[in-house]
C-alpha positions in Angstrom: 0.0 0.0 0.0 1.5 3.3 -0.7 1.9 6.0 1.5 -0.4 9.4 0.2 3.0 11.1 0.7 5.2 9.5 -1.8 5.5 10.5 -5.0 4.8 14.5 -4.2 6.2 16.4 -7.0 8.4 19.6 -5.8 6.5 23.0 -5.9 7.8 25.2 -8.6 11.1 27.2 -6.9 11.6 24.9 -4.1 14.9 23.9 -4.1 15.3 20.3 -3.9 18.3 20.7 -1.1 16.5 20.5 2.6 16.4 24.0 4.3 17.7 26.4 1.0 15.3 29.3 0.7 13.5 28.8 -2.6 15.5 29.9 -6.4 14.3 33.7 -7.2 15.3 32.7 -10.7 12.6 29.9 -11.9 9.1 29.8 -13.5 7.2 33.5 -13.9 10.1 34.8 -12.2 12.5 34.0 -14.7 10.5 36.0 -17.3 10.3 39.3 -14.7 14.4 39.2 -13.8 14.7 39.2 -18.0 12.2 42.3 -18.0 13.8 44.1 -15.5 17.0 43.2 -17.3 15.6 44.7 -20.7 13.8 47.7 -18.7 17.5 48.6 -17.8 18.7 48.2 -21.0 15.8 50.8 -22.2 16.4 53.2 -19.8 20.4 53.2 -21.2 18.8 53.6 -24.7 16.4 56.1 -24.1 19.3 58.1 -22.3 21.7 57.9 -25.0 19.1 59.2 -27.3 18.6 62.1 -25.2 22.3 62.6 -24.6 22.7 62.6 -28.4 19.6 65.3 -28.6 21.6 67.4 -26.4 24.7 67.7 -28.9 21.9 69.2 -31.5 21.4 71.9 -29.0 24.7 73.2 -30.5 25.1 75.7 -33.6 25.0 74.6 -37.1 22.7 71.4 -36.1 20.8 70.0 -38.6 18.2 69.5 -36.2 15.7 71.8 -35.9 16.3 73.3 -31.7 12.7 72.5 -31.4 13.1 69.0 -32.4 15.8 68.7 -30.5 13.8 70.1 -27.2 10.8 67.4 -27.9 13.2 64.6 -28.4 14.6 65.2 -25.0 11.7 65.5 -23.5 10.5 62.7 -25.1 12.9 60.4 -23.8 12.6 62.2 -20.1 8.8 60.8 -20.3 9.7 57.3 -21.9 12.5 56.8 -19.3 10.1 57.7 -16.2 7.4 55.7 -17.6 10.1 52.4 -18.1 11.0 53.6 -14.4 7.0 53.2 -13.1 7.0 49.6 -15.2 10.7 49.1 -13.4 8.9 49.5 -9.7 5.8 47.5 -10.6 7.9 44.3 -12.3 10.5 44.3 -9.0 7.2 44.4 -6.7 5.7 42.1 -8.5 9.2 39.9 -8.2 9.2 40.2 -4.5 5.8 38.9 -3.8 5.7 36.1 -5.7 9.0 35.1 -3.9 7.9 35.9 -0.4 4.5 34.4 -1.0 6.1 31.3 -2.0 8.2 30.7 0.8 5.5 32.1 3.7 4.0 28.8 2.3 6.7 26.8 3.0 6.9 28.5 6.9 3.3 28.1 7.7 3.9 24.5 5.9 6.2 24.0 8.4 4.4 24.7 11.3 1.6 22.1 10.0 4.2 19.5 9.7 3.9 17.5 12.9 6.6 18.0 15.6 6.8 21.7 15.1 7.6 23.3 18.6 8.2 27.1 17.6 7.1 29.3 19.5 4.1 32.1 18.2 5.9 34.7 18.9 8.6 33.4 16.8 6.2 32.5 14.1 4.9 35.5 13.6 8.4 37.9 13.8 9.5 35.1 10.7 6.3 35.9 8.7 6.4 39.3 9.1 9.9 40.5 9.9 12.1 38.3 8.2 9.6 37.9 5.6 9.7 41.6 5.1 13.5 41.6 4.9 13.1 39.1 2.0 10.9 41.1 0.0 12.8 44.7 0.6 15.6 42.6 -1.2 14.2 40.5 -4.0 12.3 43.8 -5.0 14.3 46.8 -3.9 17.0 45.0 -3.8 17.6 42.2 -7.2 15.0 44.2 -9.1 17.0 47.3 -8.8 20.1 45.5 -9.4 18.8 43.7 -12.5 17.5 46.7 -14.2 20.5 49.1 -12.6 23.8 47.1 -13.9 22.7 47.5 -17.7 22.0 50.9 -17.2 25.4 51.6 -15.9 27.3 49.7 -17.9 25.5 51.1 -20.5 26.0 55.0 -19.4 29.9 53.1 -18.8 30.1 52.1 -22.4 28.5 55.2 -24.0 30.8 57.7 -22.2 33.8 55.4 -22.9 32.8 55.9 -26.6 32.4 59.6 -26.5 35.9 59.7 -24.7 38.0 56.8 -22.8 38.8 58.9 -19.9 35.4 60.1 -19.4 34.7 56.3 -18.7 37.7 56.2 -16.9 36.0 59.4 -14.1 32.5 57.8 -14.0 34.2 54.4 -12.8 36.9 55.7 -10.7 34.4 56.7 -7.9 32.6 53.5 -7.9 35.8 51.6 -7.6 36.3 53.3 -4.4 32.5 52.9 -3.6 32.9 48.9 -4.0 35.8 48.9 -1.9 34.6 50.6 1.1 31.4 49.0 1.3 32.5 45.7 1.8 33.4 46.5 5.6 30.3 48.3 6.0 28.5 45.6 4.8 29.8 42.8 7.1 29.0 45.4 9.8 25.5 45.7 8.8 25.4 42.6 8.7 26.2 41.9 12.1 24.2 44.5 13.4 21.4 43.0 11.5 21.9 40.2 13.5 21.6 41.6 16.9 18.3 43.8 15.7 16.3 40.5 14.6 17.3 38.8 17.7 16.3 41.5 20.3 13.3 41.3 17.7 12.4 37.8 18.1 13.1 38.1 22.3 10.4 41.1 22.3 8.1 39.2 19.8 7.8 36.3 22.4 8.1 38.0 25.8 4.7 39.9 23.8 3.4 36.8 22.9 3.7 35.2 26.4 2.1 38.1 28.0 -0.7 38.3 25.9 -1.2 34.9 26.1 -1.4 35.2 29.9 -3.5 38.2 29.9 -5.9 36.8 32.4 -3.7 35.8 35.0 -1.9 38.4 34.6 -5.0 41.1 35.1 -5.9 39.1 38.1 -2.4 39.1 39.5 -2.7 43.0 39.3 0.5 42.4 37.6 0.2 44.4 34.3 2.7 47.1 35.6 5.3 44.6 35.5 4.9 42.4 32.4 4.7 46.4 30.6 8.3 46.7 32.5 9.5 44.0 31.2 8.0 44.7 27.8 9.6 48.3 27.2 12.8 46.5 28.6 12.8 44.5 25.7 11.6 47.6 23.7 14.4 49.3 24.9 17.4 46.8 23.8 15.5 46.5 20.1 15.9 50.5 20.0 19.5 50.5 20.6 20.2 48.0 19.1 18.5 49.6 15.8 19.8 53.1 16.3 23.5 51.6 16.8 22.3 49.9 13.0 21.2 53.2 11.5 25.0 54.8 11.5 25.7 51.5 9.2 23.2 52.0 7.2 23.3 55.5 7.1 26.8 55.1 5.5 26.0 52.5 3.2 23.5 54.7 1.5 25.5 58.0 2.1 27.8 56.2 0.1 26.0 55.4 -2.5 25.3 59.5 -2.8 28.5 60.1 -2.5 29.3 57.9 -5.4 26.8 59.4 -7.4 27.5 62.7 -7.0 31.3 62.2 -7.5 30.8 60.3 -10.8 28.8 63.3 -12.8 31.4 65.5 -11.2 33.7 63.7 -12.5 32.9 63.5 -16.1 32.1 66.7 -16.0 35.8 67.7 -14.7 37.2 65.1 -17.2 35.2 67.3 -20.2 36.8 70.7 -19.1 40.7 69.4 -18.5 40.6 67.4 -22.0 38.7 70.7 -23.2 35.9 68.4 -24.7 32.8 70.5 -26.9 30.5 72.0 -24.6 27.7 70.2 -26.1 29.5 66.5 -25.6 30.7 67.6 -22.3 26.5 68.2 -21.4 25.9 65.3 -22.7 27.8 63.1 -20.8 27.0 64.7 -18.1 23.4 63.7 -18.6 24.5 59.8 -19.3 26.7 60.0 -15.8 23.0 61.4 -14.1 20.6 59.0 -15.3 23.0 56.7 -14.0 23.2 58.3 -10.7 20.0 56.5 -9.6 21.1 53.2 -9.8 23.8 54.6 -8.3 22.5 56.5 -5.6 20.2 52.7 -4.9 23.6 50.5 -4.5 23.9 51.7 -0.7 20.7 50.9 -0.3 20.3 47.6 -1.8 23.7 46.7 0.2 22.0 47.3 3.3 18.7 45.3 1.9 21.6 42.9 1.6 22.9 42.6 5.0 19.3 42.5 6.2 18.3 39.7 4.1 21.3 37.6 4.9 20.7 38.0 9.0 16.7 36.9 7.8 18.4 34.0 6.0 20.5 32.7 8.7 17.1 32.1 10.9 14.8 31.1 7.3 17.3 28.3 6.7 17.9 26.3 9.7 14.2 26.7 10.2 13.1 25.2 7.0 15.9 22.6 7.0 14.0 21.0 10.3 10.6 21.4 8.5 12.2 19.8 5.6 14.0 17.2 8.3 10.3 16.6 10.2 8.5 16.0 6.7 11.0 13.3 5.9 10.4 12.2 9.2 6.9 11.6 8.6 6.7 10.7 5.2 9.3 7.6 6.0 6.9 6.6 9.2 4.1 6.7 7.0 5.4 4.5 3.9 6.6 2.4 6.9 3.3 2.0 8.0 1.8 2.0 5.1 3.5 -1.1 4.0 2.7 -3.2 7.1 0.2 -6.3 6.5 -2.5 -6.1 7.6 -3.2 -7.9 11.2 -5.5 -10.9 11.8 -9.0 -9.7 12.2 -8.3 -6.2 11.4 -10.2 -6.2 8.5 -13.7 -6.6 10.6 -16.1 -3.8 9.5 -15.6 -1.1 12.7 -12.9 -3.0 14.6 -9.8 -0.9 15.8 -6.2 -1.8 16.1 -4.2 0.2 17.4 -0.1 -0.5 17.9 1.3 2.4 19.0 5.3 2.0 20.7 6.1 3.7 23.9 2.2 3.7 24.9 0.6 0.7 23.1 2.7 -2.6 23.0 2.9 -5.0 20.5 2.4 -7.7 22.3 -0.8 -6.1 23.9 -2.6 -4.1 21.1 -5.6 -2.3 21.5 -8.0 -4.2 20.1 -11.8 -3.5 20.0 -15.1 -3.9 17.5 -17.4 -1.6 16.6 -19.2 -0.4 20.1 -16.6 -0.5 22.3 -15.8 1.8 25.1 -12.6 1.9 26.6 -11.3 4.3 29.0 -7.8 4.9 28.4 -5.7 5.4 31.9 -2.1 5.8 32.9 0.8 6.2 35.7 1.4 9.1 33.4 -1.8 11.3 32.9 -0.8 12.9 29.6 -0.6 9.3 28.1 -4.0 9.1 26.9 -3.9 12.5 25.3 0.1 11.7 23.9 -1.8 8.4 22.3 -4.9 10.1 20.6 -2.2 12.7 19.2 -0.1 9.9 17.7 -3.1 8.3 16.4 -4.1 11.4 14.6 -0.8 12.0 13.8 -0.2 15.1 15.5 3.0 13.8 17.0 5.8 11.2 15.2 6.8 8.0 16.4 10.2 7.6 17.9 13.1 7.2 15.6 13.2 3.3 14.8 9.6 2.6 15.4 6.4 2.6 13.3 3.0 3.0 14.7 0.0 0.4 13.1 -3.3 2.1 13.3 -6.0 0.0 11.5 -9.4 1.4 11.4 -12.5 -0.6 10.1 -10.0 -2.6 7.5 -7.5 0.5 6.5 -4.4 1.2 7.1 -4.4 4.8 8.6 -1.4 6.0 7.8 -1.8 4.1 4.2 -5.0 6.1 3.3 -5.2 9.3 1.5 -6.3 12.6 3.6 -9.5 13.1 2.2 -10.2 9.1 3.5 -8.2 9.2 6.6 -10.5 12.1 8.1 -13.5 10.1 7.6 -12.0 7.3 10.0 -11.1 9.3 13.0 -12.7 11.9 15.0 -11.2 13.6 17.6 -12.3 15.9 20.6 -10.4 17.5 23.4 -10.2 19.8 26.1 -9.1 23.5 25.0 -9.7 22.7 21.3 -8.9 25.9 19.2 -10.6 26.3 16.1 -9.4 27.9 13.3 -10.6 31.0 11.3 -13.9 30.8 9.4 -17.6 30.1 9.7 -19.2 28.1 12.9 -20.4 25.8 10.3 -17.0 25.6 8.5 -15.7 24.8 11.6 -17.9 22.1 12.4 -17.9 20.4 8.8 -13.6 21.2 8.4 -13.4 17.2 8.7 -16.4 16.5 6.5 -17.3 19.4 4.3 -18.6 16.6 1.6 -21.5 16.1 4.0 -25.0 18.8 3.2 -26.4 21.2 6.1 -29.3 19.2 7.1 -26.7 16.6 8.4 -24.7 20.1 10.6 -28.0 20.9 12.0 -28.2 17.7 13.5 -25.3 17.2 15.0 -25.8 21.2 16.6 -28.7 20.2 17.7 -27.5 16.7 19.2 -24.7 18.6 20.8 -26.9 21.3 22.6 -25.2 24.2 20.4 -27.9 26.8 20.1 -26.0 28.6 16.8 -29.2 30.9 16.8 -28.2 32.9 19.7 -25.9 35.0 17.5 -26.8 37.6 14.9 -25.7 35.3 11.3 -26.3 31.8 12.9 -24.1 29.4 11.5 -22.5 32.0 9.8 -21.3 33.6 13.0 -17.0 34.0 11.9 -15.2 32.0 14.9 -11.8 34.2 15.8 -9.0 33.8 18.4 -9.3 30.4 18.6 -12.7 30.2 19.3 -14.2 33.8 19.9 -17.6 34.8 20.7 -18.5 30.8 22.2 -18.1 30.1 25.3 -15.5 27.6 27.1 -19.0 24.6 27.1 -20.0 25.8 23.5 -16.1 25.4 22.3 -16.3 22.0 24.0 -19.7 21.0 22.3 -18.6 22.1 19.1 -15.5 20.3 19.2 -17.6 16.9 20.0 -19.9 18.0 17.3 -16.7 18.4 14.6 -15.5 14.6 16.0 -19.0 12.8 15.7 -19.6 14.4 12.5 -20.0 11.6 9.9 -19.9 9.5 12.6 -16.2 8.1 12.2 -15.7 4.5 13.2 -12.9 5.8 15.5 -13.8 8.2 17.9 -11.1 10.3 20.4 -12.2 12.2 23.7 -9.8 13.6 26.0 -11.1 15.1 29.2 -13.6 17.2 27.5 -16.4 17.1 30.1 -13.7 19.3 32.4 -15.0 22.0 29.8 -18.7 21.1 30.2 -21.5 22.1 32.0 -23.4 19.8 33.9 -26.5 19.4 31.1 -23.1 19.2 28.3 -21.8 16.4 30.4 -25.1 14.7 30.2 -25.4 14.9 26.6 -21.9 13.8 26.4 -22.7 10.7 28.2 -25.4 10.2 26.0 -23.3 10.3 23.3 -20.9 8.1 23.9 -23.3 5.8 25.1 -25.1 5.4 21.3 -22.3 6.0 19.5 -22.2 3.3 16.7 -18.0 3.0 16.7 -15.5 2.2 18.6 -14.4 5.3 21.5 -11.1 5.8 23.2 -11.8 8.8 25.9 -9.9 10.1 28.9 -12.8 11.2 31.8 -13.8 10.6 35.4 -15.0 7.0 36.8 -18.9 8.3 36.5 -18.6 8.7 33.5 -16.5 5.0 32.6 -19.2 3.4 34.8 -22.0 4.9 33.0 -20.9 4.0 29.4 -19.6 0.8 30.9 -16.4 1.1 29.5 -13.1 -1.3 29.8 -10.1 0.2 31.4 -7.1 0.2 29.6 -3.9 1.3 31.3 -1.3 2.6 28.6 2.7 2.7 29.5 4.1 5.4 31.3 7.2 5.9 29.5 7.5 9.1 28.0 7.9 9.4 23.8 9.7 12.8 22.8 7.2 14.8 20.1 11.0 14.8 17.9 12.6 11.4 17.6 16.2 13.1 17.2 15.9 15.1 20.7 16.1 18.7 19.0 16.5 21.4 21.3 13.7 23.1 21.3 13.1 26.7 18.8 15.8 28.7 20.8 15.6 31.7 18.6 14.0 33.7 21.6 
């Protein structure tokens, strides 16, 4: 049986090296570098053709001066206008890129074993992420449109005279060589800023998180102390960057300004014409932005690199944890199938560190058992690894068979229609209450949703659109019991043949916990919960006592994210 996992072709620009950001240069991007390329190249055209309507300006012309005027204006308008298109194309450029790889980041917090922390999460898709962009787009667009224009405006003055080439290049020599100090300094600095970043972006996180406690600890004057602590280091730390970057791009100025001054102090020694003189003087200006942008896009640079050194590692243990899971599941996959496992509603469940093989959980359709344990996160650490929430240690394979499939052979789409699963402090994601309550089944029609609300107890009328109602925060405007009821009502829906209840009645009320009861007690599969002994006695239910040993969520033992 093969795993749904195998055989996954690559997405376009993800490089097929574990933990490389993905190639800038590949599919639709490919064709925008080129345009920026030739927008460059069109902007050194249209500027020679105005430098060479300049010259007409002169005496004895054979240009009319009015066509000379128009023609220079002309090109002034055409060269703005390839400018706007310039801006546009690089944007463009830098979206597609950073769009692409905030994929791959959320990707890899969906990939099971992730431990980052939120605050984390969110300074990488929105700090480092903006880093990216300012440098694929301000940063490689520039540069891809710039170079041809200076090495045109190089080439063009180098025609008109070779030492005029000579003066505009002189000063970016210099320009090159400086900034590569300044730019390992930014770099560095860079550093520092996105790590008192990061260590604001959790202590924020944390707080917020613990809001509550916090409030009733009267201890917001504290946690804010802490906070503009943390806002204090991430201000020094970014005014001690600014004198960095403030040379980088001074430089860049400076480079400018000293290569039209050149040219034009290069025209008057060798006592060039007037009227070639202005012109190359306009070539060295229209050059001067690109110019002027080097600084700039260095810094873009050093700021992208110090992003990079966190985007990496980061997607190289996403990449490692997909590995991870997709060898576990082609493991599994393959197994044979056990004797009697192929019953219509029977469960078998082998699952190392909490289910032996020599004592597998083995139950038919109707069953109750009440999972139990020297260590009271077992039964929770079980339904996770039945779910798949958390990997298997390194070396082992879990066997999950449910009504006659493989579970970790089946494709999603089949696999969610097997197993339902409910738990205490269930956060939903964003969307519709009845989007959140079909998100396993959304194959099944209304009427079906209005029965399970209604066999829950979840009164969706009480608010203003019904089932319409947009669930935010987790959960946001229900109430702890209505959170709980809809999380019940998302595992029964379709009425799985496995279904997974962990201590949910703590987040019941007393007429929830009745109708939880209830429930379980008609529920045509098999049910694994973790709850009190009236309940067990009630449904009837087998005890089954799982290992205490504890399994690692990572096989390998990573060290948790430490980019705090």
């Amino acid at each position: 049986m093969r795993s749904p996992e195998a055989g996954r072709s690559a997405e376009p620009g993800r490089s097929a090296e574990a933990g490389v950001l993905p190639r800038i240069y590949v599919g639709a991007r490919r064709r925008w570098v080129v345009g920026l390329a030739a927008l460059g190249v069109g902007q050194g055209a249209l500027g020679a053709v105005g430098a060479w309507a300049l010259t007409q300006l002169r005496p004895g012309s054979t240009w009319p001066i009015v066509v000379a005027i128009l023609s220079i204006v002309a090109t002034a308008v055409a060269i703005g206008g390839l400018r706007i298109e310039e801006r546009i194309v690089a944007e463009r450029l830098g979206q597609d890129y950073v769009r692409e790889l905030r994929r791959e980041l959320v990707e890899s917090e969906l990939t099971p074993g992730s431990s980052t922390h939120l605050g984390i999460t969110v300074a990488r898709t929105t700090n480092d992420l903006a880093s990216v962009r300012n440098w694929v787009s301000q940063g490689v667009g520039p540069l891809a449109a710039g170079i041809p224009l200076i090495a045109g405006s190089a080439v063009g003055l180098t025609v008109l005279d070779p030492y005029l080439g000579i003066g505009f290049l002189l000063p970016l020599g210099l320009l090159a060589a400086v900034m590569v100090p300044w730019a390992r300094t930014a770099y560095l600095k860079s550093r520092r800023l996105r790590r008192a970043r990061g260590r604001m972006a959790t202590r924020i996180a944390d707080t917020v998180g613990a809001s509550e406690g916090i409030i009733a600890a009267r201890g917001a004057g504290r946690e804010l102390d802490h906070i503009d602590s943390a806002s204090a280091d991430v201000v020094d730390r970014a005014v001690d960057r600014s004198a960095t970057v403030g040379a980088l791009r001074a430089g860049g100025t400076v480079a400018a300004l000293l290569a039209t001054l050149a040219v034009a102090a290069v025209g008057v020694v060798r006592g060039l014409d007037p009227a070639v003189t202005v012109a190359a003087m306009a070539m060295a200006g229209l050059a001067s932005t690109p110019i002027v942008d080097l600084g700039r896009i260095v810094e873009y640079r050093q700021t992208f690199l110090a992003a990079r050194a966190v985007l990496v590692p980061a997607l190289a243990d996403a990449a490692r944890r997909r590995a991870e899971h997709e060898r576990a599941s082609s493991a599994a996959a393959s197994a044979d199938r056990p004797d009697g496992a192929d019953e219509p509603g029977r469960v078998y469940v082998v699952v190392p560190g909490l289910v032996p093989a020599e004592g597998p959980l083995n139950a038919a359709a109707g069953a109750r058992i009440r999972l139990t344990g020297d260590d009271p996160d077992a039964p929770l650490r079980l339904m996770r690894r039945i779910v798949g929430l958390d990997l298997a240690p390194s070396g082992t394979t879990d066997e999950i068979w449910v009504a006659g499939q493989n579970l970790r052979g089946v494709a999603p789409a089949d696999g969610r229609e097997l197993v339902g699963l409910a738990t205490r402090g269930t956060v939903f994601e964003r969307g519709t209450l009845r989007r959140a309550l079909r998100y396993r089944r959304p194959d099944l029609d209304d009427a079906t949703a209005d029965e399970v609300f209604a066999a829950v107890g979840l009164d969706a009328d009480r608010f203003a659109d019904g089932p319409r109602t947009v669930l935010r925060a987790g959960g946001e405007p229900l109430t702890v019991d209505e959170r709980a009821r809809l999380a019940l009502a998302r595992a029964i829906y379709g009425e799985p043949p496995l279904l997974l209840v962990a201590d949910l009645d703590r987040d019941l009320d007393e007429e929830g916990r009745d109708r939880l009861a209830g429930i379980l007690a008609a529920y045509p599969g098999v049910v694994l919960f973790a709850g009190p002994d009236g309940l067990a006695e009630a449904l009837g239910a087998r005890e089954v006592r799982l290992a205490a040993e504890p399994v690692p969520v990572t096989p390998d033992g990573r060290v948790p994210d430490d980019d705090e």
